[in-house]
ZADO-1210 file (C-alpha; in nm, 4 decimals, padded with zeros to 6 digits):
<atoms>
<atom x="-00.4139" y="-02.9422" z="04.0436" code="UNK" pos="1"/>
<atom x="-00.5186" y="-02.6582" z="04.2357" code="UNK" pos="2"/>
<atom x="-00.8500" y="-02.6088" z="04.3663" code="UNK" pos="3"/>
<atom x="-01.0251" y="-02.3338" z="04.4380" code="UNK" pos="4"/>
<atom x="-01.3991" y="-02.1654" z="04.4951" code="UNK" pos="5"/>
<atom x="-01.5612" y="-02.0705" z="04.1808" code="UNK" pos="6"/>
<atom x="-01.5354" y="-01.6933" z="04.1249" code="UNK" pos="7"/>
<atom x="-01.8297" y="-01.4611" z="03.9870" code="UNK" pos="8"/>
<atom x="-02.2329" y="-01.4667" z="03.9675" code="UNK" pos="9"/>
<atom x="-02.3210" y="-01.6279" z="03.6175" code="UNK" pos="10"/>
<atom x="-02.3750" y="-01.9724" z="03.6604" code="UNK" pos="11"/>
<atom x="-02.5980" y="-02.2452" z="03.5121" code="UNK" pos="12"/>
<atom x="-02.5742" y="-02.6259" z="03.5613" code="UNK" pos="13"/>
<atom x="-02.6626" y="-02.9530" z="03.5471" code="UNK" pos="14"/>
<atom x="-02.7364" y="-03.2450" z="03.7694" code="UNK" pos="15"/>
<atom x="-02.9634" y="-03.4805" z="03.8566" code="UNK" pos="16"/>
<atom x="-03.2382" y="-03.3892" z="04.0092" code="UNK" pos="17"/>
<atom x="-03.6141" y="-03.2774" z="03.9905" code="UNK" pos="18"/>
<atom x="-03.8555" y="-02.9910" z="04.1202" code="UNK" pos="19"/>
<atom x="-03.9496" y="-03.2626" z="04.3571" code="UNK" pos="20"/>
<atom x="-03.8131" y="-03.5608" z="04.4960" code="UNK" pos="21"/>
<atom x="-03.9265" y="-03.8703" z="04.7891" code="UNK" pos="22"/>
<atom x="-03.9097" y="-03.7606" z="05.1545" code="UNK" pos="23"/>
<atom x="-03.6054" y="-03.9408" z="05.2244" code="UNK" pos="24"/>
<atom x="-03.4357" y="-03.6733" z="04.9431" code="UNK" pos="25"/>
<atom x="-03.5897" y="-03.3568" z="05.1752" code="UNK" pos="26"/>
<atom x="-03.4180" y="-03.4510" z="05.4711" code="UNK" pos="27"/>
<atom x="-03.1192" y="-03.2968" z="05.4250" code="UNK" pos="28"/>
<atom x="-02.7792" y="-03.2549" z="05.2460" code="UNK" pos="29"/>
<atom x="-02.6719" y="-03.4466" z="04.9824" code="UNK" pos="30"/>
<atom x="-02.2717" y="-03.4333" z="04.9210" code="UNK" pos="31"/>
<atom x="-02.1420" y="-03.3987" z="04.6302" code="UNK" pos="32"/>
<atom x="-01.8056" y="-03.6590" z="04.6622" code="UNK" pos="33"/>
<atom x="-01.4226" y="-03.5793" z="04.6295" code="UNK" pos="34"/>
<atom x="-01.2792" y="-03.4086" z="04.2971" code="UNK" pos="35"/>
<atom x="-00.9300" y="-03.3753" z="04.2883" code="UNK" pos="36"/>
<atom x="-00.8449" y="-03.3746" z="03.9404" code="UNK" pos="37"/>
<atom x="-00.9450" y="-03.4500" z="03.5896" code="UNK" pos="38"/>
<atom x="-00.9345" y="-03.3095" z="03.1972" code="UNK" pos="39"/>
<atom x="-01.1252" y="-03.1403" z="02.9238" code="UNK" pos="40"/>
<atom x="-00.9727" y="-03.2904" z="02.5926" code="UNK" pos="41"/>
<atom x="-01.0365" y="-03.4479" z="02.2597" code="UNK" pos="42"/>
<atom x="-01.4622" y="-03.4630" z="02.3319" code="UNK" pos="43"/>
<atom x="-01.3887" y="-03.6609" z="02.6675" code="UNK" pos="44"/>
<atom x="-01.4093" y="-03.5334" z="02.9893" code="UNK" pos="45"/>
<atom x="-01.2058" y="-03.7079" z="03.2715" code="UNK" pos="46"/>
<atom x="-01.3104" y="-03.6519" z="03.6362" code="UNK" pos="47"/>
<atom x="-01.1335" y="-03.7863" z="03.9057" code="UNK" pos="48"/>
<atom x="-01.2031" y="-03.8252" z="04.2718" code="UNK" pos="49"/>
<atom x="-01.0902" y="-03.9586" z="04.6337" code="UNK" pos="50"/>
<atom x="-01.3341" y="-04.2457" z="04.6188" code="UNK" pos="51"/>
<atom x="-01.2159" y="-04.5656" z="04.4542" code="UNK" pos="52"/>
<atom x="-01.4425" y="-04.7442" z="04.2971" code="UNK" pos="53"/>
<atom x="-01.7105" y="-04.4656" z="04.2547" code="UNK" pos="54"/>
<atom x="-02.0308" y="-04.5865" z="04.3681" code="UNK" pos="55"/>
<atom x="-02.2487" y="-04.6695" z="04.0514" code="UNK" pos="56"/>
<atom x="-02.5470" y="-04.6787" z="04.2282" code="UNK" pos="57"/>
<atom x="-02.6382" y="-04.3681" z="04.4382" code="UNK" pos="58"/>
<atom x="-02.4446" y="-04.4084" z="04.7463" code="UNK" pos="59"/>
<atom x="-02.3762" y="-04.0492" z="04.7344" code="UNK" pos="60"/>
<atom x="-02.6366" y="-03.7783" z="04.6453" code="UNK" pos="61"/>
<atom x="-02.4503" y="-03.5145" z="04.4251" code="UNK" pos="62"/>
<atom x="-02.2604" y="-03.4424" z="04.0992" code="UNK" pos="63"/>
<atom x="-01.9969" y="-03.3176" z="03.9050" code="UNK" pos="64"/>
<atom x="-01.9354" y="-03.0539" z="03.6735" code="UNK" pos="65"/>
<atom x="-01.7710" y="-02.8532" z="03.3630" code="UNK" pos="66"/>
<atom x="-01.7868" y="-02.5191" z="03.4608" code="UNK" pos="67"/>
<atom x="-01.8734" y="-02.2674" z="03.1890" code="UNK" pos="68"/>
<atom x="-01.9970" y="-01.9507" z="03.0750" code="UNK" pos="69"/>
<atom x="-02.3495" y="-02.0653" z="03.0121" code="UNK" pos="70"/>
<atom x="-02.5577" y="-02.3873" z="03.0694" code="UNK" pos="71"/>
<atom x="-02.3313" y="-02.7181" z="03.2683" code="UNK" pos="72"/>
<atom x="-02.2286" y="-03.0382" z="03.1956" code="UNK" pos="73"/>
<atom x="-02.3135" y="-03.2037" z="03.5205" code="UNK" pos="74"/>
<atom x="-02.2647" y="-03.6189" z="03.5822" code="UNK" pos="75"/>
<atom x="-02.5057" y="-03.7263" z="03.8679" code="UNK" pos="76"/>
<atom x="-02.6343" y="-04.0053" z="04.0257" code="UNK" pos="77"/>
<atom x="-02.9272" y="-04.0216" z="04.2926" code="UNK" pos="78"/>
<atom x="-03.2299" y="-04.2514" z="04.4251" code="UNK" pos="79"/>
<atom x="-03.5654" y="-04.2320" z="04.4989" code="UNK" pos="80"/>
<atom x="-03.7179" y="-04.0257" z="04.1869" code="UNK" pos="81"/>
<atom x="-03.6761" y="-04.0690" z="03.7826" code="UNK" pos="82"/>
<atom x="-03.5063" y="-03.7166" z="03.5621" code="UNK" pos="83"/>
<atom x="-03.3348" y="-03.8800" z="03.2982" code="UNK" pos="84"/>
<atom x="-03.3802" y="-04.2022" z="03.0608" code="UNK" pos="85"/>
<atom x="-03.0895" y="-04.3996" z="03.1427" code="UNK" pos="86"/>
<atom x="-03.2489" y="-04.4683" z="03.5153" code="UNK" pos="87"/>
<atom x="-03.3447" y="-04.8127" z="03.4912" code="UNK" pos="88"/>
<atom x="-03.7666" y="-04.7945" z="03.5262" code="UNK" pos="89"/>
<atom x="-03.9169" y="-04.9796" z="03.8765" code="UNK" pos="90"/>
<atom x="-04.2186" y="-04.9259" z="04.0735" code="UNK" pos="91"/>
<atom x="-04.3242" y="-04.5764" z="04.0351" code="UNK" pos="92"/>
<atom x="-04.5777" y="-04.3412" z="04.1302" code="UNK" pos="93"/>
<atom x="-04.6394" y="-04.0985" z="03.8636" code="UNK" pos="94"/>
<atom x="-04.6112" y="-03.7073" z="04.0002" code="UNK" pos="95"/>
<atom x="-04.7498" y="-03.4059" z="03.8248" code="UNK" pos="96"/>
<atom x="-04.5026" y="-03.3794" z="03.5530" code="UNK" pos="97"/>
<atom x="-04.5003" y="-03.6634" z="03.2147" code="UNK" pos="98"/>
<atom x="-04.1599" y="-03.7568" z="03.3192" code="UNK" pos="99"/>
<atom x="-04.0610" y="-03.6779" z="03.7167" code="UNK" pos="100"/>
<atom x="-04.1604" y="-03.9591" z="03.8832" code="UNK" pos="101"/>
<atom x="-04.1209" y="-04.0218" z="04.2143" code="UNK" pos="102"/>
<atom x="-04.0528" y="-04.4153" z="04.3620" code="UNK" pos="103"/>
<atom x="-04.2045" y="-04.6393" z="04.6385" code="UNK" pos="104"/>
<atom x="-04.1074" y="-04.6280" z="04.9635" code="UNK" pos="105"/>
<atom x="-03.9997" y="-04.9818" z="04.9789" code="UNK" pos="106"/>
<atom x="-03.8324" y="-04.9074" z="04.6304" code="UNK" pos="107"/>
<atom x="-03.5766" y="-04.6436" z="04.7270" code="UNK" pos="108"/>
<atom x="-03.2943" y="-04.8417" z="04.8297" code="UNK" pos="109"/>
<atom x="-03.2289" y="-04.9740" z="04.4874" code="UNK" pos="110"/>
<atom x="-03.4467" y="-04.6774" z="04.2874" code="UNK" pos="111"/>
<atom x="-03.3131" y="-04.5681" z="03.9768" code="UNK" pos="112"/>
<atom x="-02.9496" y="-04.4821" z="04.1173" code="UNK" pos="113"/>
<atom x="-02.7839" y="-04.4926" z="03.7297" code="UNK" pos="114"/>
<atom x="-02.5155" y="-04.2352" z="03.7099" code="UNK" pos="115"/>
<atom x="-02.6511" y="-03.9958" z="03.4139" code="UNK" pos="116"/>
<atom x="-02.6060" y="-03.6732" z="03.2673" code="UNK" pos="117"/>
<atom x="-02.8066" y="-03.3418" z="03.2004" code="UNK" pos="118"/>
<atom x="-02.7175" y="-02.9988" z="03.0520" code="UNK" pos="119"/>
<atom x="-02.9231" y="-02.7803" z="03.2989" code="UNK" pos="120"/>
<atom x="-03.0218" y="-02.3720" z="03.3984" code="UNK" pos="121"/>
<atom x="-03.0332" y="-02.2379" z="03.7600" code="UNK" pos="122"/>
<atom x="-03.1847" y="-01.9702" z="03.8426" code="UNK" pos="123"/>
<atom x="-03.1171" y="-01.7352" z="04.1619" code="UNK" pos="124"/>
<atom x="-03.3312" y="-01.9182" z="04.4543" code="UNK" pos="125"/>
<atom x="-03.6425" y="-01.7994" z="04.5115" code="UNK" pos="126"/>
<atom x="-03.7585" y="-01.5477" z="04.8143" code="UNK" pos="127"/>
<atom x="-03.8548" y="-01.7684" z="05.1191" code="UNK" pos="128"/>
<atom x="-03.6241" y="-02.0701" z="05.0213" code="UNK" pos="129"/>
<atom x="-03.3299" y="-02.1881" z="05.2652" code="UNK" pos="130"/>
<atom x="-03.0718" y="-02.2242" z="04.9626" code="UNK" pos="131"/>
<atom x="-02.7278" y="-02.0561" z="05.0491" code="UNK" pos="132"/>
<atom x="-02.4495" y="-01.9257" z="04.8982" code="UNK" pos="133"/>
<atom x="-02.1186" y="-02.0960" z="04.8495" code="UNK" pos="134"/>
<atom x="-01.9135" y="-01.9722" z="05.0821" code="UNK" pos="135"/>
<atom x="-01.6464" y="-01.7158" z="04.9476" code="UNK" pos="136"/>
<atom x="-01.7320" y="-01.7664" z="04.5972" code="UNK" pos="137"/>
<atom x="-01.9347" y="-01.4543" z="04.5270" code="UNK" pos="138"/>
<atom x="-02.2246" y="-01.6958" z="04.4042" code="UNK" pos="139"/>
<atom x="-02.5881" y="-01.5861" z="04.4809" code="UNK" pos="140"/>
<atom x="-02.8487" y="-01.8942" z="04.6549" code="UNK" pos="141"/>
<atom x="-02.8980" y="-02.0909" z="04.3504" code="UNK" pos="142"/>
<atom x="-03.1859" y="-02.3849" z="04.2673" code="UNK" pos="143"/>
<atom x="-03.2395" y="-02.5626" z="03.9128" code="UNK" pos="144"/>
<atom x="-03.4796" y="-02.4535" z="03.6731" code="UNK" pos="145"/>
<atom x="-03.4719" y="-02.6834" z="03.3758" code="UNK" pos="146"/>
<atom x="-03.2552" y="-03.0171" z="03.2990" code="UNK" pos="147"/>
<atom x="-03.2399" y="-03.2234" z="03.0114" code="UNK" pos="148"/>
<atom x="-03.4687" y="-03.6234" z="03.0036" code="UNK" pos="149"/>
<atom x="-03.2064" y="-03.7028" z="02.7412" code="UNK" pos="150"/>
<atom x="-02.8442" y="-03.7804" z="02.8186" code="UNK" pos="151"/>
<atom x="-02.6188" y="-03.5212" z="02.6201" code="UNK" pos="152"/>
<atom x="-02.3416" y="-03.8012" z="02.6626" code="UNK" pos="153"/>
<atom x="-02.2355" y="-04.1686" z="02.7236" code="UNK" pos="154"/>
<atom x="-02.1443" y="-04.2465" z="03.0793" code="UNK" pos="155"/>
<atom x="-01.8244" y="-04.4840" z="03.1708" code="UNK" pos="156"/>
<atom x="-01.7422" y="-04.5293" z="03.5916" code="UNK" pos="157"/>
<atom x="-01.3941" y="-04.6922" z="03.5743" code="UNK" pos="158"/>
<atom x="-01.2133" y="-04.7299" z="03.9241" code="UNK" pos="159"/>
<atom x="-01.2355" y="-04.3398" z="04.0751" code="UNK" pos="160"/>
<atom x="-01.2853" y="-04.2041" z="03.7273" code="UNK" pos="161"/>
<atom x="-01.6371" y="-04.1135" z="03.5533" code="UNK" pos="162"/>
<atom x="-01.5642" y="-04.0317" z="03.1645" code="UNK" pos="163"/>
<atom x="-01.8155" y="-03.8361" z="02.9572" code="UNK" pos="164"/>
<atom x="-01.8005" y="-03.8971" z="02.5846" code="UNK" pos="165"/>
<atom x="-01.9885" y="-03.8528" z="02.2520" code="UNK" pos="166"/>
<atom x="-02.1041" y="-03.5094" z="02.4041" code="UNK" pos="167"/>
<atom x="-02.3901" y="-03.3500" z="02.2002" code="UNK" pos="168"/>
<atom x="-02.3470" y="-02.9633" z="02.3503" code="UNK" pos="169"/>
<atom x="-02.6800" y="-02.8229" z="02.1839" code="UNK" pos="170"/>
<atom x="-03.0043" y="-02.9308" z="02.0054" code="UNK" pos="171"/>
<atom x="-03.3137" y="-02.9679" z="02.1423" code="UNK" pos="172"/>
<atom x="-03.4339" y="-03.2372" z="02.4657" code="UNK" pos="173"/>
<atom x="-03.6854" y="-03.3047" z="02.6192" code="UNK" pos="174"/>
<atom x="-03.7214" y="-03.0775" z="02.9332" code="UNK" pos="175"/>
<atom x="-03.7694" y="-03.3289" z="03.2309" code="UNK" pos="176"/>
<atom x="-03.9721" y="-03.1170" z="03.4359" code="UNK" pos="177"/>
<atom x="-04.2291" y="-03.0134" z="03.2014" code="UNK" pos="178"/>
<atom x="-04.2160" y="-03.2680" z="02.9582" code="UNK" pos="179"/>
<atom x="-04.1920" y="-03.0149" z="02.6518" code="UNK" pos="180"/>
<atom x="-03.9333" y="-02.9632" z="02.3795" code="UNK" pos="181"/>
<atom x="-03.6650" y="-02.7199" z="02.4606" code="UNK" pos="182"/>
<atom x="-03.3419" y="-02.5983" z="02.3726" code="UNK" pos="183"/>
<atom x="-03.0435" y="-02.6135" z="02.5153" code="UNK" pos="184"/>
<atom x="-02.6701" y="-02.5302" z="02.4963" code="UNK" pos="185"/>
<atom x="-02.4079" y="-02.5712" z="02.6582" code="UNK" pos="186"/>
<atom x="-02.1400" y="-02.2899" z="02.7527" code="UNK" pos="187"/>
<atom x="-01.8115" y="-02.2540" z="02.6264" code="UNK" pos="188"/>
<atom x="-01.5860" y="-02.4360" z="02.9010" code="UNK" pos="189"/>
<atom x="-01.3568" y="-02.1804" z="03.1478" code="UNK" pos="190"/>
<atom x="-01.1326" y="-02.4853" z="03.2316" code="UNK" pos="191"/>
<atom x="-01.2944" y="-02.6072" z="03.5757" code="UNK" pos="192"/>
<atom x="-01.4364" y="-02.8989" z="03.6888" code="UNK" pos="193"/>
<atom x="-01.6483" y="-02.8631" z="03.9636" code="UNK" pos="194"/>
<atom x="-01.8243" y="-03.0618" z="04.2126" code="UNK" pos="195"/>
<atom x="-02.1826" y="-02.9302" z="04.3886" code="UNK" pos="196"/>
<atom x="-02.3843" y="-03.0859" z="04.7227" code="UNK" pos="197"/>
<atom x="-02.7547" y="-03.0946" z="04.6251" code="UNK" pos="198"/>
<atom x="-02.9918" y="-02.9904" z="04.9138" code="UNK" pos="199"/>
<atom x="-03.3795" y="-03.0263" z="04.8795" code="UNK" pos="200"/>
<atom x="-03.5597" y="-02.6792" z="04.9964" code="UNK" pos="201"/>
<atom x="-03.9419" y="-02.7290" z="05.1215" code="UNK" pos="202"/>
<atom x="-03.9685" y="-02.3917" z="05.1879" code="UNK" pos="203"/>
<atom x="-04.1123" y="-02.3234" z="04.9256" code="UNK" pos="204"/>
<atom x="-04.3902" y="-02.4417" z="04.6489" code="UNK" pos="205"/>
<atom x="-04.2749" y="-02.6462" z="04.4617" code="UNK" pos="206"/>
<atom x="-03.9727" y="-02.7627" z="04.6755" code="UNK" pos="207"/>
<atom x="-03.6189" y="-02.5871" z="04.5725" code="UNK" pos="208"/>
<atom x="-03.3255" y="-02.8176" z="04.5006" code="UNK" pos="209"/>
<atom x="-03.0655" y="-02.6007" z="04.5660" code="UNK" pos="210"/>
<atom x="-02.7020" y="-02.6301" z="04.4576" code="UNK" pos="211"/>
<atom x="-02.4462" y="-02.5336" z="04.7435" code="UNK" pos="212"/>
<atom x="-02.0890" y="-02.5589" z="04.8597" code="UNK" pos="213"/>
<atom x="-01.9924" y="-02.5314" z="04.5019" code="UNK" pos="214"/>
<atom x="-01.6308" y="-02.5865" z="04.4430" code="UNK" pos="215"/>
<atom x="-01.3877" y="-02.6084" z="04.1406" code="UNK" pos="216"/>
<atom x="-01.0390" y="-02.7754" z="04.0082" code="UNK" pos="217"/>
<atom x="-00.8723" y="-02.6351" z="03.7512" code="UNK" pos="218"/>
<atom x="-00.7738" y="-02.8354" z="03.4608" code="UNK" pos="219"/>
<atom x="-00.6817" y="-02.5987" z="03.1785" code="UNK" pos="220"/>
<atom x="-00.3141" y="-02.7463" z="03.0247" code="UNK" pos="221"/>
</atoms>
């Protein structure tokens, strides 16, 4: 496989993670893991990486990705705050939006660390956030700006391997931020996997989640 940055400015994805997240989140990066290889073929995606067995509950803070031209399909798993409706429900406390929802302190450790999917939009990163570039990839500072509640696909972590299957690429979800009906779909794929470090932004209000050190492997037969 042979890996390289990802080239050119139009770029949406999809991950795990909401317009704000617990304290423990702001502190600082969060890495993305390993990809060395994988495949796009017959409605399953295939991504595989350096860590073996993948953590299945939010040892690392990140995701993975199928590049496109449009909106991601990004694989993520996290603790500490509630984006998607596979993340198993424990003590909560509710935040501004009907569906973010941000854990106890004592809670985090174990908080809702389900690996889970969203198709998702970023957005160039607002003036006054900290949110770089990836280096050498001709990619502006990027933060999310909507993500699915709903997973668009069924999650399997086998030994280093996450599969994505029974992938539903448009229709409308359930926007996790705002809690209203939107619609999404997802680009046509270029042939890349990619992998992203998420990095919570206070800089600005509300808090950017910016997507950095993006990288890709390409796949295409």
């Amino acid at each position: 496989m042979k890996t390289k940055m990802v080239l050119g400015i139009s770029l949406a994805a999809v991950f795990a993670v909401s317009m704000i997240a617990a304290q423990q989140a702001m502190a600082g990066v969060a890495e993305g893991g390993d990809l060395i290889g994988g495949s796009i073929s017959d409605g399953v995606i295939k991504f595989t990486t350096f860590q073996d067995p993948i953590p299945r509950h939010g040892e690392v803070f990140g995701g993975f990705g199928v590049l496109t031209d449009g909106t991601l399909l990004v694989v993520t798993s996290h603790r500490g705050f509630y984006d998607s409706e596979s993340q198993i429900p424990r003590a909560v406390d509710t935040f501004a939006s009907p569906f973010v929802e941000i854990c106890h302190g004592s809670d985090l450790p174990s908080c809702g660390p389900e690996w889970h999917t969203h198709l998702a939009n970023l957005v160039p990163a607002r003036d006054g956030s900290n949110c770089t570039a990836s280096p050498g990839s001709g990619l502006p500072a990027l933060e999310i700006a909507a993500l699915t509640y709903e997973n668009p696909t069924e999650v399997d972590v086998i030994g280093n391997k996450i599969f994505l299957s029974k992938i539903k690429q448009t229709g409308k979800f359930t926007e996790s931020i705002t809690g209203l009906t939107q619609i999404f779909g997802m680009g046509n794929t270029t042939g890349d996997l990619l992998k992203f470090n998420i990095r919570a932004d206070a800089g600005v209000n509300p808090p950017a989640f910016c997507v950095e050190d993006v990288v890709a492997v390409n796949v295409a037969p």
